[in-house]
FIKOLZA-1660 file (N, C-alpha, C; in steps of 0.1 Angstrom, whole numbers, plus 5000, padded with zeros to 4 digits):
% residues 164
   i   px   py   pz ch aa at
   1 1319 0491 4548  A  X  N
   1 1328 0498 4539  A  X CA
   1 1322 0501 4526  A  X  C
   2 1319 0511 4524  A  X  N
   2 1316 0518 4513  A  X CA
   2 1323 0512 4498  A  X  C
   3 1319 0514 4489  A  X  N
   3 1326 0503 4472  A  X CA
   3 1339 0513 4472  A  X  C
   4 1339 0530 4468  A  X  N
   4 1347 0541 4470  A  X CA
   4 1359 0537 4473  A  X  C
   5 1358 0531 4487  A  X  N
   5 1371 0532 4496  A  X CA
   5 1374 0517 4493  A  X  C
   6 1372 0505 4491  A  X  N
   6 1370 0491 4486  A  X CA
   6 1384 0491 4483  A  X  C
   7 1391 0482 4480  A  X  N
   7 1405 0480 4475  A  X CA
   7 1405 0467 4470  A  X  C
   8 1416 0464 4460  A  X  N
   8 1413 0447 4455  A  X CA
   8 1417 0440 4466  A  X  C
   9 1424 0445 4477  A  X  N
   9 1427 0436 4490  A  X CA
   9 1415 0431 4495  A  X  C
  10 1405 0437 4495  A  X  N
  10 1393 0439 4501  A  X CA
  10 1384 0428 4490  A  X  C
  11 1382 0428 4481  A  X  N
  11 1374 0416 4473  A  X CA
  11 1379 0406 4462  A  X  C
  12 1396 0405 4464  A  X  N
  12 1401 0397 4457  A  X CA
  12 1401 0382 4465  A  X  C
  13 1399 0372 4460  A  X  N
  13 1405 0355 4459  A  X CA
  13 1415 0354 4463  A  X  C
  14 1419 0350 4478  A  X  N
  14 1433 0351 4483  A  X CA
  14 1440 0338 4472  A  X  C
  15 1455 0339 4470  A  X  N
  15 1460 0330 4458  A  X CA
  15 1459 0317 4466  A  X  C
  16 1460 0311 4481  A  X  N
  16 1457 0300 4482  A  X CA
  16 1449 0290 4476  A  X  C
  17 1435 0302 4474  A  X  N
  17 1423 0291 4469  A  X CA
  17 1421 0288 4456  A  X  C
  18 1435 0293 4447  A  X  N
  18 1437 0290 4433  A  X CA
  18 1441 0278 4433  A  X  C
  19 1436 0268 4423  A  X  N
  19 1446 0257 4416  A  X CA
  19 1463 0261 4407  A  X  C
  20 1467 0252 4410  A  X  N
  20 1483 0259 4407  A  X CA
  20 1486 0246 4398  A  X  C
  21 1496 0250 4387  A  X  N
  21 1502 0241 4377  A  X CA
  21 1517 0244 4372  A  X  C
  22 1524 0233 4371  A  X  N
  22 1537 0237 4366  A  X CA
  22 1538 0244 4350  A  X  C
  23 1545 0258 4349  A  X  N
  23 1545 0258 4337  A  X CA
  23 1549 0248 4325  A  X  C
  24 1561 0239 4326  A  X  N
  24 1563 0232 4321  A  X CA
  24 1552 0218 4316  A  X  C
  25 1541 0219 4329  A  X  N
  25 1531 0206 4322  A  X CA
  25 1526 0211 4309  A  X  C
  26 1516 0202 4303  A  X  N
  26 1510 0204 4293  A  X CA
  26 1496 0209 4300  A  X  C
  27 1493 0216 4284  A  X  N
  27 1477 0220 4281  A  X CA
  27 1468 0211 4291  A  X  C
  28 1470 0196 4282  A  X  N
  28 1463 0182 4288  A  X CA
  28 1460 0183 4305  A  X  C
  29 1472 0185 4311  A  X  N
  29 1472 0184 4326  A  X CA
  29 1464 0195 4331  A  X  C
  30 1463 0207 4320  A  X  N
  30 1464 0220 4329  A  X CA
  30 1447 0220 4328  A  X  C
  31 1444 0215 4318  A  X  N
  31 1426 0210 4316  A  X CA
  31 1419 0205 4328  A  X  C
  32 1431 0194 4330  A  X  N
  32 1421 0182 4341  A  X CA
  32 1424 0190 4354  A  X  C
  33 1435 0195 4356  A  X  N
  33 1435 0206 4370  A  X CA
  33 1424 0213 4374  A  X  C
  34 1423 0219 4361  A  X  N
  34 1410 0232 4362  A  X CA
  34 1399 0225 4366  A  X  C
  35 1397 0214 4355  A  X  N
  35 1381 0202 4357  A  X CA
  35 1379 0204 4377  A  X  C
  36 1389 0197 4374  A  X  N
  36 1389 0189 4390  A  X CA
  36 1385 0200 4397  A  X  C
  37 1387 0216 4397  A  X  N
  37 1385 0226 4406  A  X CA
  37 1369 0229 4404  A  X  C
  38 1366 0223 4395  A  X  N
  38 1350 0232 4397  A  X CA
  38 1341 0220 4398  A  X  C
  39 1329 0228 4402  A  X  N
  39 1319 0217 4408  A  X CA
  39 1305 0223 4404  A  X  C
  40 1295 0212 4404  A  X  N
  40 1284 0216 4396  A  X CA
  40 1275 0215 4409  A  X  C
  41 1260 0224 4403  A  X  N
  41 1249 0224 4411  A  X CA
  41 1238 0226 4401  A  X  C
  42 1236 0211 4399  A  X  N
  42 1226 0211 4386  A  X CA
  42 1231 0211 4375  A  X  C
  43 1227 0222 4365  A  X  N
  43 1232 0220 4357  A  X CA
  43 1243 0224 4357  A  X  C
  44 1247 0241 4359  A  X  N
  44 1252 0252 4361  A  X CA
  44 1271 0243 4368  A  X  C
  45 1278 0249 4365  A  X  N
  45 1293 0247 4368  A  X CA
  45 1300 0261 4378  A  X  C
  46 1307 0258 4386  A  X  N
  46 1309 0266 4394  A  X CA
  46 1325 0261 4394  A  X  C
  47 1336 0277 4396  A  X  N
  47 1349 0275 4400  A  X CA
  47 1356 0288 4393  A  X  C
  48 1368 0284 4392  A  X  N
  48 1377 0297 4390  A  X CA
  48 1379 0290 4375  A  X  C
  49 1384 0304 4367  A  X  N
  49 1383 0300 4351  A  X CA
  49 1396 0301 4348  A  X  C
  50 1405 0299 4357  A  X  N
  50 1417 0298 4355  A  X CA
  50 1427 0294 4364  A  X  C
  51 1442 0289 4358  A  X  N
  51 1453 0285 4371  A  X CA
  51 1465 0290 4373  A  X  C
  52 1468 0287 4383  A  X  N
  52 1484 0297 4381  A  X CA
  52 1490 0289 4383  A  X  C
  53 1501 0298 4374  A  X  N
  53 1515 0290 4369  A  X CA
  53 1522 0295 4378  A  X  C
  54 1530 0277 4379  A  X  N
  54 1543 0284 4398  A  X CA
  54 1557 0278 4383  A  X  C
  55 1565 0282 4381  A  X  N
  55 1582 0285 4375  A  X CA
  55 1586 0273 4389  A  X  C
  56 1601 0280 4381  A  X  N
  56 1616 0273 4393  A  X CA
  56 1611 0278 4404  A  X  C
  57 1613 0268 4414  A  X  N
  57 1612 0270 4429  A  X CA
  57 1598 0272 4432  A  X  C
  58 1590 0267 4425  A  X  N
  58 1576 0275 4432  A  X CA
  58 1569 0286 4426  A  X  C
  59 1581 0294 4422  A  X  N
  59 1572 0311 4422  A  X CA
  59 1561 0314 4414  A  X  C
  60 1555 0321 4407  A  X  N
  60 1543 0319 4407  A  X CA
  60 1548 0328 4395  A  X  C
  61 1546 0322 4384  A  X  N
  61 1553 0329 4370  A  X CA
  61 1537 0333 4362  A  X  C
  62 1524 0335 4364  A  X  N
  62 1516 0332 4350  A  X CA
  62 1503 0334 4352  A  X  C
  63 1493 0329 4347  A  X  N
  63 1480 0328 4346  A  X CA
  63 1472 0325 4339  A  X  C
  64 1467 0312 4339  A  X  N
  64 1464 0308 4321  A  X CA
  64 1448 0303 4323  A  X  C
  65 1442 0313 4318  A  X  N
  65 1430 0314 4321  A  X CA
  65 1420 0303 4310  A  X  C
  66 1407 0302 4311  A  X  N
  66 1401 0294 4300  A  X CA
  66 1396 0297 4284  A  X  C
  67 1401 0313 4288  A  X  N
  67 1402 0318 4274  A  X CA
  67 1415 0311 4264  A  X  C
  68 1424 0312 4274  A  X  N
  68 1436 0307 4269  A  X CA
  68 1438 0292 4267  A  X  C
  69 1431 0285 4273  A  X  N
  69 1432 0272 4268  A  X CA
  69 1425 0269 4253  A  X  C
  70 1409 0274 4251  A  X  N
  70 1402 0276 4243  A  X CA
  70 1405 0281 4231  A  X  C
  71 1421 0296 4230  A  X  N
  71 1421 0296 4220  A  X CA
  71 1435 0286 4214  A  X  C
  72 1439 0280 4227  A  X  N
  72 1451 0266 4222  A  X CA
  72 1440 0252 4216  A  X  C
  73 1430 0255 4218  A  X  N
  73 1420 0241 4212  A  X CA
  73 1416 0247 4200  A  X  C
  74 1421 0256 4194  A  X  N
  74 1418 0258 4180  A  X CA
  74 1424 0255 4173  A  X  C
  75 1442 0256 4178  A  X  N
  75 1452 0251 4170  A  X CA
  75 1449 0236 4168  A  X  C
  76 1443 0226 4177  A  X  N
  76 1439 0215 4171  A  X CA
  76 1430 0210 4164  A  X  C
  77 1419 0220 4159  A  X  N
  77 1408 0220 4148  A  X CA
  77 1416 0221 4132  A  X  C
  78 1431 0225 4133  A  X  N
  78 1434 0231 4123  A  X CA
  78 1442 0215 4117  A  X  C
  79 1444 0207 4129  A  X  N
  79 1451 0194 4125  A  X CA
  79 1438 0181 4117  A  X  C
  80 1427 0185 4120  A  X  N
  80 1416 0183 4113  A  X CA
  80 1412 0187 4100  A  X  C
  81 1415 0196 4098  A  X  N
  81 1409 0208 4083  A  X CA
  81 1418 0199 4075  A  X  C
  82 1406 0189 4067  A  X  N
  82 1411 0184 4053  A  X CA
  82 1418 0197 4040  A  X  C
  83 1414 0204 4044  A  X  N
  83 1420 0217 4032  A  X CA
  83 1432 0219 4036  A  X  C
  84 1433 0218 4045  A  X  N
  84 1451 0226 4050  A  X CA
  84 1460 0209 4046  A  X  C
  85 1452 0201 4047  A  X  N
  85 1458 0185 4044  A  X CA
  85 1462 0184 4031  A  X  C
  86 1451 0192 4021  A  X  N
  86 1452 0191 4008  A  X CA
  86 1466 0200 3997  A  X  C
  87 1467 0207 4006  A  X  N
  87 1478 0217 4005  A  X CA
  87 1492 0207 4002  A  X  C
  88 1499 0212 3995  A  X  N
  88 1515 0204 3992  A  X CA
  88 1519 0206 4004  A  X  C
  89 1519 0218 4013  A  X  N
  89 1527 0220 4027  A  X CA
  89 1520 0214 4038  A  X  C
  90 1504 0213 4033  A  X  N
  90 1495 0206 4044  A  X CA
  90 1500 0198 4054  A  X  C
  91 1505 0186 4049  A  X  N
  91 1510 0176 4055  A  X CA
  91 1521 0177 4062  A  X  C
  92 1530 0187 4058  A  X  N
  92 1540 0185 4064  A  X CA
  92 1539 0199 4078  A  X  C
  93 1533 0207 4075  A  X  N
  93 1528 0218 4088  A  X CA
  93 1518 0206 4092  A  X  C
  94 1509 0197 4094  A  X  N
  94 1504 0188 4100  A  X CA
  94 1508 0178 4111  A  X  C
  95 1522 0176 4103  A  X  N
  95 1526 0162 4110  A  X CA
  95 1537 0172 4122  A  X  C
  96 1541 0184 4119  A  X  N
  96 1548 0197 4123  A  X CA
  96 1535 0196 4143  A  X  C
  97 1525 0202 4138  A  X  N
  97 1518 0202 4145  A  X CA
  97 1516 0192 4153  A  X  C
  98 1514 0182 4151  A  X  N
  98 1512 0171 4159  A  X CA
  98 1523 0164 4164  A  X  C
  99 1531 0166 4161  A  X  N
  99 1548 0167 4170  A  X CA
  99 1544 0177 4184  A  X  C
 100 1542 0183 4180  A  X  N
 100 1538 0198 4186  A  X CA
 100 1529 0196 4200  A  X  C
 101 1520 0185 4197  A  X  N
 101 1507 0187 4206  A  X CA
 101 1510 0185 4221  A  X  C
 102 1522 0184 4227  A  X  N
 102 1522 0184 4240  A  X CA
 102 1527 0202 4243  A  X  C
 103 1523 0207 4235  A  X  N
 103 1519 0225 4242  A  X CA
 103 1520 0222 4251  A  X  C
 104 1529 0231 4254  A  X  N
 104 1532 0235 4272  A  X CA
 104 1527 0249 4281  A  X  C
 105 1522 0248 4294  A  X  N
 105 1510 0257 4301  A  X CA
 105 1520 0272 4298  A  X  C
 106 1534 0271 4296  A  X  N
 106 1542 0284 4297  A  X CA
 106 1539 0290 4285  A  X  C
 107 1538 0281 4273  A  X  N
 107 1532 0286 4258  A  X CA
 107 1519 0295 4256  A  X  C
 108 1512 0290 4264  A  X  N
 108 1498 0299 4264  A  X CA
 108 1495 0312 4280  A  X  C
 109 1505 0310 4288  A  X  N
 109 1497 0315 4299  A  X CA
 109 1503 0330 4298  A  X  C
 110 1497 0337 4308  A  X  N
 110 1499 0353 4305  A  X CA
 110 1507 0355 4314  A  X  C
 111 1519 0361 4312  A  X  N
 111 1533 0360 4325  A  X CA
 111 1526 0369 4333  A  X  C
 112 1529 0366 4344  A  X  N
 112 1525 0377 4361  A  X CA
 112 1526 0389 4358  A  X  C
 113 1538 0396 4354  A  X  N
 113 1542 0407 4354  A  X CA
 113 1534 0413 4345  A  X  C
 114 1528 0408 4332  A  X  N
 114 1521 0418 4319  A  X CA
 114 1508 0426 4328  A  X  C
 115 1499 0422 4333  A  X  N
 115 1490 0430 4337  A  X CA
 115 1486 0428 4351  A  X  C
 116 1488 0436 4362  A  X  N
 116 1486 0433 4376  A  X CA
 116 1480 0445 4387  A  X  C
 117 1474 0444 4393  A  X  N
 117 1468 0457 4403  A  X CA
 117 1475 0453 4419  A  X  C
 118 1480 0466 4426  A  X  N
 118 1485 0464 4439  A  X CA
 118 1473 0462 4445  A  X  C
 119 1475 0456 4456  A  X  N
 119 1463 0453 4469  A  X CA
 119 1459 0467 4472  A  X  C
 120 1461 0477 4472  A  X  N
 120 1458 0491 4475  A  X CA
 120 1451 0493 4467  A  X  C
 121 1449 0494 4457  A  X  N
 121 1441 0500 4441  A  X CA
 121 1429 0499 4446  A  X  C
 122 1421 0509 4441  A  X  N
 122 1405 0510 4445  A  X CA
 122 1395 0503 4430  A  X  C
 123 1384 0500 4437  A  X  N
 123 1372 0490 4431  A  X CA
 123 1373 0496 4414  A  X  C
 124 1372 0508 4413  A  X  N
 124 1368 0517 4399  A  X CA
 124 1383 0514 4392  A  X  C
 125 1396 0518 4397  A  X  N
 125 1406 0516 4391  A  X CA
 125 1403 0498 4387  A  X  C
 126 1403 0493 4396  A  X  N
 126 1405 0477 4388  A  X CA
 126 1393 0472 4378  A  X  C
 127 1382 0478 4377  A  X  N
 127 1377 0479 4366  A  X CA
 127 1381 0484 4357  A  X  C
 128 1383 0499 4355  A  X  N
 128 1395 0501 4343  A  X CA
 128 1406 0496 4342  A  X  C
 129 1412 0493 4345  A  X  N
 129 1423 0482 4347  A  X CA
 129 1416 0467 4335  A  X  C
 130 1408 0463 4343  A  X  N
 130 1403 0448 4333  A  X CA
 130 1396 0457 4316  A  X  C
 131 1394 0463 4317  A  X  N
 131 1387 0471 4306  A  X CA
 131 1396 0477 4296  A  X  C
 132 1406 0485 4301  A  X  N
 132 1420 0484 4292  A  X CA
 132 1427 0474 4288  A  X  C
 133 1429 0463 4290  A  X  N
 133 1434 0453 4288  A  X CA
 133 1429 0442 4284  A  X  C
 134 1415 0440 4284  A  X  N
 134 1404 0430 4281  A  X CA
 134 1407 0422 4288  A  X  C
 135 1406 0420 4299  A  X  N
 135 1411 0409 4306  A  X CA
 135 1397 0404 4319  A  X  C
 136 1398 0390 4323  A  X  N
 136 1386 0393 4332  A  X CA
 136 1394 0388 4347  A  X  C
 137 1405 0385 4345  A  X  N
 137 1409 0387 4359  A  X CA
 137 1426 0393 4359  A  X  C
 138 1431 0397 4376  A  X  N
 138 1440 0405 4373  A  X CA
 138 1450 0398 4383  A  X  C
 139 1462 0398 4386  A  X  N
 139 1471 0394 4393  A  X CA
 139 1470 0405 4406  A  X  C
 140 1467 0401 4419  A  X  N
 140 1469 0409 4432  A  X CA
 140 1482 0413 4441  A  X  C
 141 1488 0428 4439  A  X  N
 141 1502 0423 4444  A  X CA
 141 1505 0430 4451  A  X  C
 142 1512 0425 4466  A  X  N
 142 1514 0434 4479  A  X CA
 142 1531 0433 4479  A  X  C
 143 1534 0447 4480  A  X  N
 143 1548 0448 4483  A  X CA
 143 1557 0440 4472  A  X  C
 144 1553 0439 4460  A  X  N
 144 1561 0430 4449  A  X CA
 144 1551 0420 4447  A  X  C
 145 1551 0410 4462  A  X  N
 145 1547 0399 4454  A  X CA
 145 1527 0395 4457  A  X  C
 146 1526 0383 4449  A  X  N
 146 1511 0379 4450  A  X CA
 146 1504 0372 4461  A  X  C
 147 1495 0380 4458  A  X  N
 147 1487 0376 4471  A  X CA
 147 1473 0372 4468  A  X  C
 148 1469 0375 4454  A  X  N
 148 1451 0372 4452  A  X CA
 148 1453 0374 4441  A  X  C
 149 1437 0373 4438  A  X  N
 149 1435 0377 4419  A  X CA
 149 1419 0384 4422  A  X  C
 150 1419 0393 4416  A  X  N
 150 1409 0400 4412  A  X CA
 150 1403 0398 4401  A  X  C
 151 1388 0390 4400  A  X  N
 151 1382 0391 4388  A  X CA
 151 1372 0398 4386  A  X  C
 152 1368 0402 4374  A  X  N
 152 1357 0409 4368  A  X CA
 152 1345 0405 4377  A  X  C
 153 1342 0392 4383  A  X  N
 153 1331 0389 4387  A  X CA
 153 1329 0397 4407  A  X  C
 154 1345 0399 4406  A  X  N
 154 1344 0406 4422  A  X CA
 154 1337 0417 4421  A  X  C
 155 1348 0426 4411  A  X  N
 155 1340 0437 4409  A  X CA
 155 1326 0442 4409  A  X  C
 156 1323 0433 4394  A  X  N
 156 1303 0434 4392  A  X CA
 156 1298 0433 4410  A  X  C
 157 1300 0418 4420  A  X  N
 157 1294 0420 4425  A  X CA
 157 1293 0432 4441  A  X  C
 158 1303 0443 4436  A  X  N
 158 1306 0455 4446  A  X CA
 158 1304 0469 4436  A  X  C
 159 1300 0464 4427  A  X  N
 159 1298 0481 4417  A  X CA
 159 1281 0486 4420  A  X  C
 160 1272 0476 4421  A  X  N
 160 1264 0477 4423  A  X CA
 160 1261 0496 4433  A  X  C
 161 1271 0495 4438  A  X  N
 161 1267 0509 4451  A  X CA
 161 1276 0520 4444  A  X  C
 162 1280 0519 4430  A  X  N
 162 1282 0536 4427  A  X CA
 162 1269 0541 4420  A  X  C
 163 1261 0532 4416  A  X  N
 163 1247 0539 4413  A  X CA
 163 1235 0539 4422  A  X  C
 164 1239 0543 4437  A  X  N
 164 1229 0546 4440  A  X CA
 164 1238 0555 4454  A  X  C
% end
């Protein structure tokens, strides 16, 4: 099958082989989930850079990738910064914050619905697709609901055949 005619059905991650987390857990949990999914060979780390959020009943509300966790581990650099401590309000947005720190995975993750490609959409659309949006993976959706995820790294390795 030619890249052309390729569909994200065709090179997306069926959603089984995702790790899945309750929106409701924390950041914390949603860390060690991901950990646990990937595996090393040598040095190098191998796995998916993100997990899906399942809501009430299961359903599959989200996607909170490791960009998203990374920019929730900034908000705790900021509970560190002696200058924000030094501040008259310092302390009290501090101790604010650290009330705070069981962040929950629904706080950071990116709802299903904001950015998603049907299982029909072809290889070049789901590139523009990640590229409008800056995103490096996409929610996969047949007939409404999900079925895979398309990442950036699918694509790269099926673009290879529009230049030649």
């Amino acid at each position: 099958m030619r890249v052309k005619t390729k569909t994200a059905a065709d090179i997306m991650v069926p959603i089984d082989s995702y790790v899945t987390i309750n929106k409701d857990a924390t950041l914390y949990e949603a860390i060690i989930a991901l950990r646990g999914a990937m595996h090393s060979e040598g040095k190098a780390w191998h796995g998916h850079r993100s997990v899906l959020v399942l809501g009430d009943g299961g359903k599959l509300v989200g996607i909170l990738t490791m960009s998203g966790l990374l920019r929730a581990a900034g908000l705790k650099e900021i509970d560190d910064d002696p200058e924000i401590k030094a501040e008259s309000w310092g302390w009290y947005y501090v101790n604010q914050l650290r009330e705070e720190t069981k962040m929950r995975v629904r706080d950071f993750m990116r709802p299903l619905d904001l950015y998603t490609v049907d299982a029909s959409v072809a290889v070049i659309d789901i590139a523009l697709t990640l590229l409008k949006y800056q995103v490096n993976s996409l929610p996969v959706l047949k007939q409404g609901k999900p079925v895979g995820i398309v990442r950036s790294l699918d694509v790269f390795m099926v673009i290879d055949e529009f230049f030649h």
